[in-house]
N, C-alpha and C positions, 0 to 999 in steps of 0.2 A: 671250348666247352663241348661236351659230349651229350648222346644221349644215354648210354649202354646197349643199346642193340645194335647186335655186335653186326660187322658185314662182311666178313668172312675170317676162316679159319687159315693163319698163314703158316707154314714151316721155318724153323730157325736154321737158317745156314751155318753163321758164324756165329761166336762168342769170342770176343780176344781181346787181351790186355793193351793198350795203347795209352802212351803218355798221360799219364795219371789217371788212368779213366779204362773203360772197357767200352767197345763195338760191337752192335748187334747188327748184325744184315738178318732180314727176315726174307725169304720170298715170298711173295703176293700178286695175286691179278689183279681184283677188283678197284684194291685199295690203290695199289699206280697208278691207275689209268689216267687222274687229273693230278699228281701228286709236284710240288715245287719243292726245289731246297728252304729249309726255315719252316715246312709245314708242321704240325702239331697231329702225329699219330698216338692215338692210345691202345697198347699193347698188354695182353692182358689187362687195362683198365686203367697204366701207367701214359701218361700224358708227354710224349716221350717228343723230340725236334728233330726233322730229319737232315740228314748230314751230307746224304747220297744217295740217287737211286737211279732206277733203268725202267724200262720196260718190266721185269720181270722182278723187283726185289727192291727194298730202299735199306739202310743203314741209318741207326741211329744212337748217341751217346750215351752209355747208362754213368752220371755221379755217383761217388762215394754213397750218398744221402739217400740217392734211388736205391743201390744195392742193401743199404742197409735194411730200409721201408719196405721192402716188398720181395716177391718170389722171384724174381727176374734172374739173379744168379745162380738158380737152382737151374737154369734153362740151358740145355745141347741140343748141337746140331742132328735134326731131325724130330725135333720135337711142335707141334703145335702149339697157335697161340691165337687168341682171340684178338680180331684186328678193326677198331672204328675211327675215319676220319671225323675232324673235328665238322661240331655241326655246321650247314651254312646258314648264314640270316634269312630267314623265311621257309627254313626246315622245317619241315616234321620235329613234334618231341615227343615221339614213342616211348621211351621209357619214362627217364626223371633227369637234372638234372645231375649230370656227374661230371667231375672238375678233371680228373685223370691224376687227381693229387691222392693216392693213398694213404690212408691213415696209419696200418698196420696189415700185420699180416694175419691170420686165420689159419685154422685145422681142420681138415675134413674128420669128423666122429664117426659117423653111420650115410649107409650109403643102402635106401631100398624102395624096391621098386613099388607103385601103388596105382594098380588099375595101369593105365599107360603112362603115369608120368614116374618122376624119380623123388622121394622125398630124401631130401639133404638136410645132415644138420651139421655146423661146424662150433667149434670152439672160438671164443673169441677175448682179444685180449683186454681186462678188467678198465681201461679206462673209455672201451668202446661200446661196453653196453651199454650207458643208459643211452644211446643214442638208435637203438637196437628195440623197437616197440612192434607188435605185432599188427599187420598190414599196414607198415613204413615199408619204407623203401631202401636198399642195401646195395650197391654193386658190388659185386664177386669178381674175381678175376675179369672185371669191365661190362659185366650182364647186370643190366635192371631188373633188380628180381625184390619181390614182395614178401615181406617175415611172414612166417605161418603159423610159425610158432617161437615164443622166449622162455626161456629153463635159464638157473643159476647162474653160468657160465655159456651156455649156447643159445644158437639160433636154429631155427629150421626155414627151409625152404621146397615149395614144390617144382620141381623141374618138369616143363609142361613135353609134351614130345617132341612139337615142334622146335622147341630149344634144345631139347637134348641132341638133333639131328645138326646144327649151325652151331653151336660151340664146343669149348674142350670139357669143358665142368662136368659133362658125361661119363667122360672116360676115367675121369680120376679116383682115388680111391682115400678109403680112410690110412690119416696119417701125413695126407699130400698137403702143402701147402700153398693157400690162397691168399689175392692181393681182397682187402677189404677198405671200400670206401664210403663211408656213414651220411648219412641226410647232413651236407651242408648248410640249410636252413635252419635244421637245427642247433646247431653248433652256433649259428649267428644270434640265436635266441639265447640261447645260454647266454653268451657273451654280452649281450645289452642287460639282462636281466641281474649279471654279477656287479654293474655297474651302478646300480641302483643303492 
């Protein structure tokens, strides 16, 4: 399990097809420093098992299933990426719950600035709004971030500065695409409720 805040910004090294499957080596400091093989890294937000790593970088396997769900195949070497190890028992939980299981993927719409933060709003795919309420809770490409706002088909979000400075979601632009992962509690409620 994660929290969404994030602990650092890694660079993608490789991207490469290997026996039915594709490898990502990422470089990272932070995130190596205590890292095992079979650890549990969420990369952009994707809850990903590590395969291999060094001092300066780990490797880990993206499924069919991954590539399909989320942004990770759009990703080349030299590109950042938002990196949190999973939490430990008696962690902090800064953000909210997040599983590192993405739902689907999201659109960046509009992208502007407001006082010093950054107000984002994206597109998202119809069977993930209702899960999408205003001040709930949303991970973005693995950032715990709070709706600000809901419209038809979108969300919005305020990027505070301090986040704009520790993640990638800053830099990105309308049109780019993001991993999106929905309040798991709520889904759990749905699900008892349809049982009824």
């Amino acid at each position: 399990m994660f929290t969404g805040i994030v602990e650092e910004r890694g660079t993608v090294r490789t991207l490469a097809e290997r026996a039915g499957g594709v490898a990502l080596e990422v470089a990272a400091q932070k995130v190596c420093e205590d890292l095992r093989l079979g650890d549990s890294v969420a990369v952009n937000g994707v809850c990903l098992t590590v395969t291999a790593h060094d001092a300066g970088s780990f490797t880990v396997g993206l499924a069919p299933e991954t590539l399909r769900r989320t942004n990770l195949g759009d990703l080349r070497p030299g590109m950042q990426v938002n990196l949190e190890r999973a939490v430990a028992a008696g962690g902090r939980m800064g953000g909210h719950y997040v599983q590192g299981h993405v739902d689907g993927t999201g659109e960046i719409v509009s992208v502007r600035p407001e006082g010093d933060s950054l107000w984002m709003t994206f597109r998202a795919p119809h069977d993930l709004l209702p899960y999408l309420v205003v001040k709930g809770f949303v991970a973005v490409d693995g950032i715990s971030l709070t709706i600000t706002e809901r419209r038809d088909d979108t969300f919005s979000v305020a990027l505070v500065a301090y986040t704009q400075s520790v993640v990638t979601l800053a830099s990105k632009r309308p049109g780019d695409r993001v991993n999106l992962e929905v309040d798991v509690i709520a889904k759990y409620v749905e699900s008892l409720l349809r049982r009824e």
